[in-house]
Structure formats: structure tokens, C-alpha cells
C-alpha positions as CSV (number, residue, x, y, z in Angstrom):
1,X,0.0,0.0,0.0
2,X,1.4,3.4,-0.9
3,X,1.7,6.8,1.1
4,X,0.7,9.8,-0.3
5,X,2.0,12.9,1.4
6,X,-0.1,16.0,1.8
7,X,1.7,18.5,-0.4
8,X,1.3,18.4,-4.5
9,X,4.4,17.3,-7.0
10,X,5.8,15.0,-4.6
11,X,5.5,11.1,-3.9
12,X,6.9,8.7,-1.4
13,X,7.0,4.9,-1.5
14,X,7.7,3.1,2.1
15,X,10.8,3.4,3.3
16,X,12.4,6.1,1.3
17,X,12.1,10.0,1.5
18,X,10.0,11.9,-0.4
19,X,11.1,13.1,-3.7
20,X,10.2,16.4,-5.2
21,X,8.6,15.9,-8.5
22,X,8.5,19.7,-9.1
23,X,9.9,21.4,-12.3
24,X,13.4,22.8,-11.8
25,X,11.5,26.1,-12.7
26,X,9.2,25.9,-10.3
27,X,12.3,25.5,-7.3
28,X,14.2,28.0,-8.8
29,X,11.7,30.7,-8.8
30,X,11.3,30.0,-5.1
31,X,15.2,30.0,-4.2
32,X,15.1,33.7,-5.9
33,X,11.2,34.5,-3.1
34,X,11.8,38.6,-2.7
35,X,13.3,39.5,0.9
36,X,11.0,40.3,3.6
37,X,11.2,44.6,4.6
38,X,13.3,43.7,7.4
39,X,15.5,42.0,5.6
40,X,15.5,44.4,3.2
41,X,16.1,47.2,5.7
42,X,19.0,45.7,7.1
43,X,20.4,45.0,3.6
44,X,20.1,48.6,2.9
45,X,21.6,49.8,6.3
46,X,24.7,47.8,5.8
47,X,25.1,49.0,2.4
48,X,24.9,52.1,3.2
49,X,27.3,52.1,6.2
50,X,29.9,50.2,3.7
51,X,29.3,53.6,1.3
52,X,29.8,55.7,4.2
53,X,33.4,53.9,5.6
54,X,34.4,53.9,1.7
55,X,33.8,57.3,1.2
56,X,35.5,58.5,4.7
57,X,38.7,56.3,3.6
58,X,39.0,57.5,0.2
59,X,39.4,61.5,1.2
60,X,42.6,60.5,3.3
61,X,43.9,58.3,0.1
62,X,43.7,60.8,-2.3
63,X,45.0,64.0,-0.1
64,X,48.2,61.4,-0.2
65,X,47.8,60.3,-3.6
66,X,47.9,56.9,-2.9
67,X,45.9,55.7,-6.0
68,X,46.8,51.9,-5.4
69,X,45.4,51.7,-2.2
70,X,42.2,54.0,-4.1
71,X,41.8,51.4,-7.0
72,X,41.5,48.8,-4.0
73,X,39.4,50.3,-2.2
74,X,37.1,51.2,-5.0
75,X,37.1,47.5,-6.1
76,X,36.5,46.2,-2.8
77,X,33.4,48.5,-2.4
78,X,32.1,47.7,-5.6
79,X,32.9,43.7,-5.2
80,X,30.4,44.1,-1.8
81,X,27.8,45.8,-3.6
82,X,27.4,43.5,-6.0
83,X,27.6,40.2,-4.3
84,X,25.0,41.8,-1.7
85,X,22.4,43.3,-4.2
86,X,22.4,40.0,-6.1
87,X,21.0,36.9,-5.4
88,X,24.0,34.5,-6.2
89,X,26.7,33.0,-4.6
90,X,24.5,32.4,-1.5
91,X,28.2,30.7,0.2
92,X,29.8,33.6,-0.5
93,X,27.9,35.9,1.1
94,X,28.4,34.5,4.8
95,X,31.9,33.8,4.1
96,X,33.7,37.4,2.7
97,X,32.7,38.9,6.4
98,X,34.5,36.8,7.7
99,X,37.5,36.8,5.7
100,X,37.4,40.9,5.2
101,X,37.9,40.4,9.1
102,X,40.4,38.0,8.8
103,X,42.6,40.1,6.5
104,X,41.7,43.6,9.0
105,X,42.2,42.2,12.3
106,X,44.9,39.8,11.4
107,X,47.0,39.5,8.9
108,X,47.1,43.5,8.0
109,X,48.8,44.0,11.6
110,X,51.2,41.3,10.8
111,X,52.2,42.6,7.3
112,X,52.2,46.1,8.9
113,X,54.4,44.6,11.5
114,X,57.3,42.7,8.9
115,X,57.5,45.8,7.0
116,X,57.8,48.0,10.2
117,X,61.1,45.6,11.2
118,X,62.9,46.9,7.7
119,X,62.5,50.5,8.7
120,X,63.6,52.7,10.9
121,X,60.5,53.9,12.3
122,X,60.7,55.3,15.8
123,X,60.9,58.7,17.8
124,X,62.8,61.1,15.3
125,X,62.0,59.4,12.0
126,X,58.3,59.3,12.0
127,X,57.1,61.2,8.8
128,X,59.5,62.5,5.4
129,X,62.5,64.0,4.8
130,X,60.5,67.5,3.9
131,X,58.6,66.9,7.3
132,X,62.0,66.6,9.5
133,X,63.3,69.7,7.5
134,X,60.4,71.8,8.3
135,X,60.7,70.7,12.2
136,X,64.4,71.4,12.6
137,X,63.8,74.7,11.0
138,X,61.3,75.9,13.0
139,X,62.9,74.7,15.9
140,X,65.8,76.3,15.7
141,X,63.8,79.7,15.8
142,X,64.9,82.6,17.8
143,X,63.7,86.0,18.4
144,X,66.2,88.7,16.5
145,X,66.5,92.6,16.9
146,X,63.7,93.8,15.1
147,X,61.1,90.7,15.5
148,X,57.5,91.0,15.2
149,X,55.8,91.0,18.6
150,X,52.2,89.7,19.2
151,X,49.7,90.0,21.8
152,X,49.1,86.4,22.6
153,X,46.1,84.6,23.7
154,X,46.4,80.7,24.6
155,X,43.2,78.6,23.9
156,X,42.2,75.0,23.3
157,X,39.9,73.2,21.1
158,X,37.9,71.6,23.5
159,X,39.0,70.3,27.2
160,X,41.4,73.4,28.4
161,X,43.4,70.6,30.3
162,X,44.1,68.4,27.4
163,X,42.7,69.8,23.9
164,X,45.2,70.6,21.5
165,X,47.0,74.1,21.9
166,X,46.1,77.5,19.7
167,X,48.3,80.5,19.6
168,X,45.6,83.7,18.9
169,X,47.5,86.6,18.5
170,X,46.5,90.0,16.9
171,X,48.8,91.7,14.2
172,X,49.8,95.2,15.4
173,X,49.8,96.8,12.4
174,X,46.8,95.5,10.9
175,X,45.0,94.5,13.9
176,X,43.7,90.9,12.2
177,X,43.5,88.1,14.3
178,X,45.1,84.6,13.5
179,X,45.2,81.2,15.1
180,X,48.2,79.2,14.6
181,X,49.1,75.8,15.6
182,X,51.9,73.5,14.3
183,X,50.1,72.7,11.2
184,X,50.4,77.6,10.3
185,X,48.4,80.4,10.5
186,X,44.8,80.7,9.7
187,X,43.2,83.9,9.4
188,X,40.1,84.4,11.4
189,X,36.7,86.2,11.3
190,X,36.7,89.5,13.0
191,X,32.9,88.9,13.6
192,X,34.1,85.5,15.6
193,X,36.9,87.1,17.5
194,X,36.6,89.7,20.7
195,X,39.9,91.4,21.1
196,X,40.3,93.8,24.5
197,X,42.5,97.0,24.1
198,X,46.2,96.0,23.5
199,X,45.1,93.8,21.0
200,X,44.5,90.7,23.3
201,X,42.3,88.0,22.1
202,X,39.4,87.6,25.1
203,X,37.0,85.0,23.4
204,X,37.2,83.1,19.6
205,X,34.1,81.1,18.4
206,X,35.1,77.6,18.6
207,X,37.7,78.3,21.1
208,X,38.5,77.8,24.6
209,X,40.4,81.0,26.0
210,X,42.9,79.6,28.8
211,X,43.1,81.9,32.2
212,X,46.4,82.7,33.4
213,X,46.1,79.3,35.9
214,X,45.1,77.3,33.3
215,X,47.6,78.1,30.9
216,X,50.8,78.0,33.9
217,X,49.4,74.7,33.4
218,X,50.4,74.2,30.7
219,X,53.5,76.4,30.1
220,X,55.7,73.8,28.9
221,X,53.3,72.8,26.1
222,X,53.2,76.5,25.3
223,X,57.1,77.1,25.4
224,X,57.4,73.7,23.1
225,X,54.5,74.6,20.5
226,X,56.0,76.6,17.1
227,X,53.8,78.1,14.6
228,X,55.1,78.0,11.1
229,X,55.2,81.4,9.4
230,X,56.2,82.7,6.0
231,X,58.5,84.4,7.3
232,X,59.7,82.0,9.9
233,X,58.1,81.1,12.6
234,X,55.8,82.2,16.0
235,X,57.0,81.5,19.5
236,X,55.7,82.6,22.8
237,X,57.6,84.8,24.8
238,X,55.7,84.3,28.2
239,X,52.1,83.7,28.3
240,X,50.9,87.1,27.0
241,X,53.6,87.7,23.9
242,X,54.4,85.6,20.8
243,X,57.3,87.0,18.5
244,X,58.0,85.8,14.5
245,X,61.6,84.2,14.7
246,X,64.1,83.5,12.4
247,X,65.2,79.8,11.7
248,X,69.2,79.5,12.9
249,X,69.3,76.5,10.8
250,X,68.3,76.4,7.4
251,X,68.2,73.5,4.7
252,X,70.7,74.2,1.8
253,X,69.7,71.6,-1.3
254,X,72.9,72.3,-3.2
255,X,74.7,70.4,-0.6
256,X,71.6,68.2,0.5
257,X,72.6,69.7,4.5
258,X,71.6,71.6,7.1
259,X,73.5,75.1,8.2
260,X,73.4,76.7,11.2
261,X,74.0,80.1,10.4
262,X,75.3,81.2,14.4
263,X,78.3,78.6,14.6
264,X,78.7,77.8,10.5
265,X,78.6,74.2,11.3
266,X,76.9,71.9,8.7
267,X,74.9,68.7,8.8
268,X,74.7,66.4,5.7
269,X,71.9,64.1,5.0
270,X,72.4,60.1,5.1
271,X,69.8,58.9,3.3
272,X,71.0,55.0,4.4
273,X,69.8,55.8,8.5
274,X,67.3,58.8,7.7
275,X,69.4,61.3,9.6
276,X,71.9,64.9,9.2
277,X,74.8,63.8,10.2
278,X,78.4,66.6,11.2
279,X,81.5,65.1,10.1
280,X,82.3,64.5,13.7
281,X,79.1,61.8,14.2
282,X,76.9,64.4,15.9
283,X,73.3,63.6,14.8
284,X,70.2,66.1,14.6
285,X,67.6,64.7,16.8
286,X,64.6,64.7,14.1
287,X,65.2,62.7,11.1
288,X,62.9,61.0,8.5
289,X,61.7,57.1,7.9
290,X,63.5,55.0,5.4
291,X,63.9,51.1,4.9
292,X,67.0,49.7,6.9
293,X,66.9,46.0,5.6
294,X,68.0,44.0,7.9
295,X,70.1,45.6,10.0
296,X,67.6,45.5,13.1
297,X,67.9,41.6,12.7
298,X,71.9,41.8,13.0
299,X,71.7,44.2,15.4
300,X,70.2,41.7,17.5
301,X,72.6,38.9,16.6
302,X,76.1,41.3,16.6
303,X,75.4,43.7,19.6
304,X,76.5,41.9,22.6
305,X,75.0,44.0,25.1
306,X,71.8,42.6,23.3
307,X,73.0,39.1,22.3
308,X,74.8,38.6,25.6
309,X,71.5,38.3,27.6
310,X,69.3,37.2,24.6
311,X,69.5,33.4,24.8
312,X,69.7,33.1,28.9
313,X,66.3,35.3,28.5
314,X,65.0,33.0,26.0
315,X,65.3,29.8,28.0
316,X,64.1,31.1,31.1
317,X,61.2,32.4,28.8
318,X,60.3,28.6,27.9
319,X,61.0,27.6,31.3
320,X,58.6,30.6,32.3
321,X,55.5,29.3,29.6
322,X,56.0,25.7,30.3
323,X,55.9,25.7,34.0
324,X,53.3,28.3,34.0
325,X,51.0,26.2,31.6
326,X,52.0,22.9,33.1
327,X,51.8,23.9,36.4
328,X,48.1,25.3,36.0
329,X,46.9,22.0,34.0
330,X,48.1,19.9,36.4
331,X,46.7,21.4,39.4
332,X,43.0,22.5,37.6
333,X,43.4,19.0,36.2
334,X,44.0,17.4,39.8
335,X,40.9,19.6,41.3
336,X,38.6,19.0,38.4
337,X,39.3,15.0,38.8
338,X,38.8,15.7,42.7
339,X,35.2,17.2,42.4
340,X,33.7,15.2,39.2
341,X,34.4,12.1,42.0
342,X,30.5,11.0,42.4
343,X,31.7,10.8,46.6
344,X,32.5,15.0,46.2
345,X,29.6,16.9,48.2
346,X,28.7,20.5,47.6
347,X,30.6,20.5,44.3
348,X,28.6,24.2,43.5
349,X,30.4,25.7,46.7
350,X,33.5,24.3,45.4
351,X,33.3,25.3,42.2
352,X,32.3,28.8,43.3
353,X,35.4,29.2,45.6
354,X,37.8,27.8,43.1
355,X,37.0,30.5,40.5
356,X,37.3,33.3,42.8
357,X,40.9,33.8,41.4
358,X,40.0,34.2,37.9
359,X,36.8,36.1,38.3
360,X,39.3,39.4,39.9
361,X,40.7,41.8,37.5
362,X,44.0,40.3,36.8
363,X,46.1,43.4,37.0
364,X,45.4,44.3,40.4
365,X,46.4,41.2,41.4
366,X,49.2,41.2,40.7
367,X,49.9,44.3,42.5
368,X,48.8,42.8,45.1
369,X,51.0,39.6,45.4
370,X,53.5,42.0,44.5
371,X,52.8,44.1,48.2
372,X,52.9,40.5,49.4
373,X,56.2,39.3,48.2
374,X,57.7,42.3,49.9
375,X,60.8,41.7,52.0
376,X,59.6,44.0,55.3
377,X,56.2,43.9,54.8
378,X,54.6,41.0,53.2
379,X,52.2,38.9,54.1
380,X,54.0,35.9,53.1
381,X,57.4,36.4,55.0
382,X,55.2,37.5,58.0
383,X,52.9,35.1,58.0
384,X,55.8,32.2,58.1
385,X,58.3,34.2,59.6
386,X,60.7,34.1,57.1
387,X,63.3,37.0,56.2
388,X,63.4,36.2,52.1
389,X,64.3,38.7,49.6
390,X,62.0,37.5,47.2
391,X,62.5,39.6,44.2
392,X,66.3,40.4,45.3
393,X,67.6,37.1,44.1
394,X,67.7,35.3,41.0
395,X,65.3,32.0,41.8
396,X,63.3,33.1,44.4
397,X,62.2,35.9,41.8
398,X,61.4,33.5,39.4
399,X,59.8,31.0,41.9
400,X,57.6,34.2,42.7
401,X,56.3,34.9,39.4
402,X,55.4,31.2,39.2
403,X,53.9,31.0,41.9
404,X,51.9,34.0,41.1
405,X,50.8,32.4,37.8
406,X,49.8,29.3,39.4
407,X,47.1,30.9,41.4
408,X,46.0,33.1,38.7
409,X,46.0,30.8,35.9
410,X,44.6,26.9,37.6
411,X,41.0,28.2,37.9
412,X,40.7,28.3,34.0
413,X,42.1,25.1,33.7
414,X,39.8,23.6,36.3
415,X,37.4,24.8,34.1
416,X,38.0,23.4,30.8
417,X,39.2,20.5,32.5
418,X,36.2,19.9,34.0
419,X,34.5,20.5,30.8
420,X,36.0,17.7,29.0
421,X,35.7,15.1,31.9
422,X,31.9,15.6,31.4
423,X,32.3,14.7,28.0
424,X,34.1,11.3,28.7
425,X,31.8,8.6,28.7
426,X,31.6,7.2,32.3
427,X,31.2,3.3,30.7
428,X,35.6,3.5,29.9
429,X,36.1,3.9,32.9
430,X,34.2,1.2,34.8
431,X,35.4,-1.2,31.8
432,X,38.6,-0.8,32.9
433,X,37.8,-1.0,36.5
434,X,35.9,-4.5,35.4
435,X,39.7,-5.2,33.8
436,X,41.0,-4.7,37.0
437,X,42.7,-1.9,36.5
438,X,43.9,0.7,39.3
439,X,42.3,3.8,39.3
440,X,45.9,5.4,38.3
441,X,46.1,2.8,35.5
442,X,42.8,3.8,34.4
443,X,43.3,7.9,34.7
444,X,46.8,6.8,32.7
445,X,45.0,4.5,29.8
446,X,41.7,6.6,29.0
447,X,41.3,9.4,31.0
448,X,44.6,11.4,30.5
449,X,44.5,10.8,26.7
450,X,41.9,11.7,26.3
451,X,41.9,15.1,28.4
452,X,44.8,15.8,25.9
453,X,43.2,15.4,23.0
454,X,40.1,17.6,24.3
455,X,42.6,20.5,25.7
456,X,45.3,20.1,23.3
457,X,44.5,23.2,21.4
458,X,43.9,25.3,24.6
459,X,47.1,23.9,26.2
460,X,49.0,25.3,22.7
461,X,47.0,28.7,23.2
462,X,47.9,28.9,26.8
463,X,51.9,28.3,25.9
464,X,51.6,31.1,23.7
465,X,50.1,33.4,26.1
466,X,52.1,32.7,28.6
467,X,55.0,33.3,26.4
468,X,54.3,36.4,25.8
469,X,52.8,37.2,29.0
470,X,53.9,41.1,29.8
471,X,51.8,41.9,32.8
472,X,52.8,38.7,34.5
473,X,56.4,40.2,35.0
474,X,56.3,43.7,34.4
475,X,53.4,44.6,37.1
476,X,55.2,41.9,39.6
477,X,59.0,42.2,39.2
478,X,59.2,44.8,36.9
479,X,62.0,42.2,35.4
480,X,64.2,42.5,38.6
481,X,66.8,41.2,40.2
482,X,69.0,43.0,37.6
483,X,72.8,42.5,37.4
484,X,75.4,44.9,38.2
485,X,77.0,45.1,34.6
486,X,73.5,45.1,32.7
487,X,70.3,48.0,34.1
488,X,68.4,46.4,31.0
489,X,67.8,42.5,31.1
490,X,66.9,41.1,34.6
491,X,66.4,37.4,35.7
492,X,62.3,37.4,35.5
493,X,62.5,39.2,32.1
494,X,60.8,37.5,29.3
495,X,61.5,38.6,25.5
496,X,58.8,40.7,25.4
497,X,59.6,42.8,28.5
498,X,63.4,42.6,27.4
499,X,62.1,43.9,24.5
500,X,60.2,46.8,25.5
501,X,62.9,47.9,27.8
502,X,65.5,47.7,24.8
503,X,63.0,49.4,22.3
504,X,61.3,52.1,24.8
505,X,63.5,52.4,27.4
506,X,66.0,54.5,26.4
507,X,66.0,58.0,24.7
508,X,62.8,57.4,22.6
509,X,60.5,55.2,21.1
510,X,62.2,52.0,18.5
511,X,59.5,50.9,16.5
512,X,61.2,49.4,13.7
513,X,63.6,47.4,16.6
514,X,60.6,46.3,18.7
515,X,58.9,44.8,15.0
516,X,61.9,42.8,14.1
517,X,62.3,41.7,17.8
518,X,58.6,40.7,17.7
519,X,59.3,38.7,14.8
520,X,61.9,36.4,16.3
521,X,59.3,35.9,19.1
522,X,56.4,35.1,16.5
523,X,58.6,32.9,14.6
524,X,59.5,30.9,18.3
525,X,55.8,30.7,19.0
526,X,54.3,29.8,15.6
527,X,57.1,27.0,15.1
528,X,56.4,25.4,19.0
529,X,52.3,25.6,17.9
530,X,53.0,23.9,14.1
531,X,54.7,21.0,16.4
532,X,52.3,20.7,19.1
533,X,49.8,20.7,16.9
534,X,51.1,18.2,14.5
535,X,51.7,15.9,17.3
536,X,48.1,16.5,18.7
537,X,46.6,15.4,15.3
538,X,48.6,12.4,15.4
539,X,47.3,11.3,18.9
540,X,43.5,11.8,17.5
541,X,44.3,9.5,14.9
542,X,45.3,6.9,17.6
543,X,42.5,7.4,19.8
544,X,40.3,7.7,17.2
């Protein structure tokens, strides 16, 4: 006896599924149904915000002239809008999110990153050549007999505290009013100004007007700030007086140099390190970005002070991620194993207590195990009576900051450990008691293995935290004990706090070093993950 089912074009026979009898235009038609309003509505909202980011990003691309990064963008926008207002390539349209994302959030900032190591990017070589011309003439400015003298007013846009700084000053011989900040002078409205007698600015649409406290403030910021002119540039003198300077040092492009017109002496550009440079090795602070090659790379390899203390900070920075990440798995691990016990009462209580650690603000707590490491103070050598220098010598530092990650980091293992034991069918267990096999033979056989193969890839994620793991020894030990003979590598410093010390520790800001440094680190990290991971995808296969 046949079944008939209760919808037309289709039959079904027993046993087998019903087959749509339809014609292929019929099922078409309704794969292309029109969109509900709210779909529709949404549709058009993200559209529109796409438009919107497009059109913000292209201004910036053309003011630069960068017309390959314009084509791109241009592509890319159009690329959206015509996957989205179609109704093909269904697949596609759930997976380009994503992988815009992927390429944004990830691999842009590591691309940015490589190329950043081949540069000399950094405090002093920031923009161009033309950009570090302009600042090292206009600082070098100073008032000569016979300098223009302005009433000044000091203002902000926006908070008077922290908004950036505006000169107003009032031209005594025509009486207009200008406000100038680094970027020159801009003419204002005389409708938008009020100016008192003497030519002082007292209020300027759009701007904050500083008081005298406000601006004492702020008086570095004010000596510091240089207004370019055309005919040199505006200083303050004082908080009431700004005076048009002359540049002592001038760029001369017959020579490609800088001159200082005072002492005669002459800087010549080097356009390998993006610096002036006197014959004697005197270099002018601000210089300009250019591509180094490698020579951050060797200058990790060949400069002792840096390759002396680079492999001893290396090992203890496995030694710090393994025993950090093993030390955490085995004792969430141990706890986990002691609560899913069907004996364990009041588990919830448990459970609740044993996350208390990882439910505080990570930060402060490790302030606060820093207060209680203290030699004179602590809690921990007054609660045992014990006299220990914790952070004054080499292992007890490093037993510290273990210890410290212990507590901090077990709770999220218990967690996923207890997770996966959930998952673990009960029945391999009591086979194996049946065997007669001792509950360490049995956790040893089934239940280990397969905890490994469930927290494998967390395990992999938690080494590479934990390598990199800056808070950890920068909020505890600040990298200390240091030796006598070297102020910038300690016995708790991992790379990454060696490398910030090395890179933003001195006179300014090493972008270009920090990058390639970061890129040894990444390497070390990406090559321990491909392993781990390999040989996590070979125990599946056993287990399997």
C-alpha cells in the first residue's frame, strides 16, 4: 500500500524519502522568493554604512595620492555591492565577512608589523624628509632685533586641560586676528573674535580661551609649540607675547645639509639611516623614515650587550610558559578530577570558591601579590616568619612569578578540565575497573589521553600566552633582580619585557627594533604551535 503525502508534485514509496517531483523552474523561482522589509532594511543599512566607511577612507587616500590603495578600495566597495544586491553566490555571502575580518584584524597588523622591522621607524623618523626639515627649521627659531611682537592669547579646542593648543595673536599693524598651531596660520573672522584694548584676544568662536592658571598649566606645552610662518616662525615669549623668529638652521639643497647660520657648522643628510649627520658623528635629533633592511635583525645577533643576555632570557622564557601552563593543567586538572568524583559533596560551593581567582581583575592582582612578596612587609614572610628577599635574588624571583601564575592561571584550567571530563563517557572507565585496572592505571590509559586530546589546542594557546605574558612580569618584578653590569635585562624578564625595555626604554620610542624583535618571538611561537599541533593530530588519529 502506498503513502501519499499532503503537499502536490511530490510522492513517497515506504521506506524512502519523499522526492520532489516539481519542475526545476518551479524551485528556482522559489530560491530567488523577494526578501521580507526587514531584511530588506537591514540589507540597505549595511550597504549604506559600507558607502559611508568607503567614502571616509577614500578622502585621506587621495590628499596622499595613494591611488593603489584607491583602485582597491574602489574594487573592494564595488565587489560588496554587487555580491549583496544580487541573489547569487549564496556561500559567498556569509563567508567574505569573515574573511574581510580575517585580513583587518589579522594578517594587515602582521604585514604592517614585517615591514615596520625593515624600517627605521621610531621617535625622530616618524614622517619625510620634507617633514623633518620643516621641524628642525622651526625649531631652531629665535627672536632677532627687530622681531614682530604679538599679543598672545592661549586657547584649546575643547577640554582646556588636554585639547590641543592655539596660539591667537593679533597683528599690530593691521590688527587681524590669526590662530596658529603647528600645522600655520589661519586667518580668522573678525565677527568671531573679541579682542580687549592692546590687541589681546578675550573670546574666539570655537575656542577655549585659557586663564592665566590654566595656561601656567600648561606652560611647557606652550614654550614647546612653534607656529610656522612665511617668514619664519611664532614663539611665545611668556604667556601674554608671541614674537616671529628667524630659523638658525636652514636646509641648503645644493649640498643636501643643514646650516646653522650662528656657529657655521653643517649637517649632511644620510639617506641610508634617515638622519643629518656633522663630520664628527653628531646627529640632529629629528630625522625622517627609510627602509633599513635588515640591520635591526643583526643588530640583535652582533650587539653583545643585546646578544649577551638574549639566549639566557630566551630559555628562562620557555622555562617561564611551560611551568606556567604545566603547572596550571596539572593542578586544575588534579581539582577537576577531585570534584567530578560521584563521593564530592557540595561541588557548587566548590566550584564557586575555586573560580574566585580568575573572576578578579588580573592586574590588580598582581599588584597585590606584588605588596605580598615584599621583604619587610609581606604577608608571606610575616605570615611564616621568614626574612626572604623574594624579588632580590635570582630563583626566588622566578619562583615568585610562578607562583603567582599558578594561582591566577589553575582556575581556567579547572574549568575546561572539568568540561572535557563531562564529556568522557563514564562506561571507559568502569570497563577498565571490570579489567581490573587501578584507578591510576585507568586515569593513565583513558582518562589522561583523552583530556589531551580535548585541551590540546587550549594547552597550545595557553603556551603562547604565557610566552608572551607582559603583565605577568612587568606589574610583579618589573623584570628585577637585575645584574650589576646590565640595568636592561633582569632574571624574571621574558623577551617581550626585554624587548620593551630595549625598544622604549632608552632616549625614545624603536618601533622598527621592537617589529623585528617581535618577529623572532612570533617565529618561536608559531614553530612550538606547528609542532604541538602536528603531534596532537597524530594522537587523534590513535585514539580515534
Amino acid at each position: 500500500m502506498s503513502t501519499s503525502l499532503s503537499g502536490p508534485g511530490s510522492t513517497r514509496t515506504p521506506g524512502r524519502e519523499p522526492v520532489d517531483t516539481r519542475p526545476a523552474r518551479s524551485r528556482t523561482a522559489r530560491a530567488n522568493a523577494p526578501i521580507t522589509l526587514t531584511g530588506l532594511g537591514v540589507k540597505v543599512v549595511l550597504l549604506g554604512l559600507v558607502a559611508g566607511v568607503a567614502i571616509w577612507a577614500a578622502f585621506p587616500l587621495i590628499e596622499a595620492e595613494q591611488w593603489v590603495g584607491l583602485a582597491l578600495l574602489a574594487a573592494t566597495t564595488a565587489g560588496l555591492f554587487h555580491l549583496y544586491l544580487g541573489r547569487r553566490h549564496v556561500p559567498a555571502k556569509y563567508l567574505v565577512p569573515g574573511t574581510l575580518f580575517l585580513i583587518a584584524f589579522q594578517i594587515f597588523p602582521v604585514l604592517y608589523t614585517a615591514s615596520t622591522a625593515f624600517t627605521n621607524f621610531g621617535d625622530g623618523h616618524r614622517g619625510s624628509k620634507q617633514d623633518a626639515i620643516v621641524a628642525i627649521q622651526t625649531a631652531s627659531v629665535k627672536q632677532v632685533p627687530g622681531s614682530t611682537e604679538y599679543a598672545l592669547s592661549v586657547a584649546t579646542e575643547g577640554d582646556p586641560a588636554t585639547g590641543p593648543l592655539v596660539f591667537l595673536v593679533t597683528d599690530p599693524a593691521t590688527g587681524t586676528v590669526s590662530a596658529g598651531d603647528a600645522d600655520g596660520l589661519r586667518r580668522l573672522d573678525p565677527g568671531a573674535v573679541t579682542v580687549a584694548a592692546g590687541g589681546k584676544v578675550t573670546a574666539a568662536d570655537g575656542y577655549t580661551v585659557l586663564n592665566f592658571g590654566q595656561a601656567s598649566a600648561r606652560s611647557q606645552e606652550i614654550t614647546d609649540l612653534v607656529v610656522p610662518t612665511s617668514g619664519g616662525a611664532l614663539r611665545s615669549a611668556g604667556l601674554s607675547r608671541a614674537y616671529e623668529g628667524t630659523a638658525v638652521r636652514a636646509y641648503d639643497a645644493g649640498c643636501d645639509c643643514v646650516r646653522d647660520t650662528e656657529t657655521g657648522r653643517t649637517w649632511t643628510a644620510d639617506e641610508s639611516t634617515g638622519s643629518f649627520v656633522a663630520d664628527d658623528g653628531d646627529r640632529l635629533a629629528q630625522g625622517w623614515k627609510v627602509g633599513v633592511g635588515l640591520r635591526n635583525f643583526t643588530r640583535v645577533l652582533t650587539d653583545s650587550h643585546i646578544s649577551g643576555p638574549f639566549l639566557g632570557t630566551l630559555v628562562w622564557n620557555f622555562a617561564f610558559a611551560i611551568g606556567s601552563t604545566g603547572g596550571t593543567f596539572l593542578l586544575g586538572t588534579f581539582v577537576a578530577l577531585a570534584l567530578h568524583s560521584p563521593r564530592m559533596r557540595g561541588t557548587n560551593l566548590y566550584r564557586v570558591l575555586l573560580i574566585l581567582p580568575y573572576a578578579m581583575p588580573s592586574f590588580a592582582m598582581l599588584l597585590v601579590w606584588r605588596d605580598m612578596f615584599n621583604t619587610d612587609f609581606g604577608l608571606i614572610n610575616n605570615l611564616f616568619g621568614l626574612g626572604v628577599n623574594w624579588f632580590g635574588q635570582e630563583w626566588s624571583a622566578r619562583a615568585a612569578v610562578l607562583l603567582v601564575q599558578l594561582w591566577l592561571g589553575y582556575p581556567y584550567m579547572f574549568l575546561v578540565a572539568t568540561g572535557a571530563l563531562q564529556a568522557i563517557p563514564r562506561e571507559l572507565t568502569e570497563a577498565t575497573s571490570v579489567d581490573g585496572a587501578s584507578p591510576w592505571q585507568s586515569f593513565r590509559s583513558v582518562t589522561l589521553p583523552l583530556l589531551l586530546i580535548a585541551l590540546s589546542p587550549l594547552l597550545i594557546s595557553s603556551f603562547a600566552y604565557n610566552f608572551n605574558n607582559f603583565n605577568a612580569i612587568y606589574l610583579t618584578t618589573e623584570g628585577a633582580p637585575f645584574p650589576a653590569d646590565n640595568s636592561t635585562n633582569g632574571a624574571t624578564d621574558l623577551l617581550i619585557t626585554y624587548t620593551y625595555r630595549l625598544a622604549f626604554g632608552g632616549q625614545g620610542a624603536e618601533f622598527g627594533f621592537a617589529a623585528a624583535i617581535s618577529l623572532f618571538i612570533f617565529t618561536i611561537v608559531a614553530v612550538v604551535s606547528a609542532i604541538s599541533f602536528r603531534r596532537t593530530r597524530k594522537q587523534e588519529e590513535v585514539y580515534a
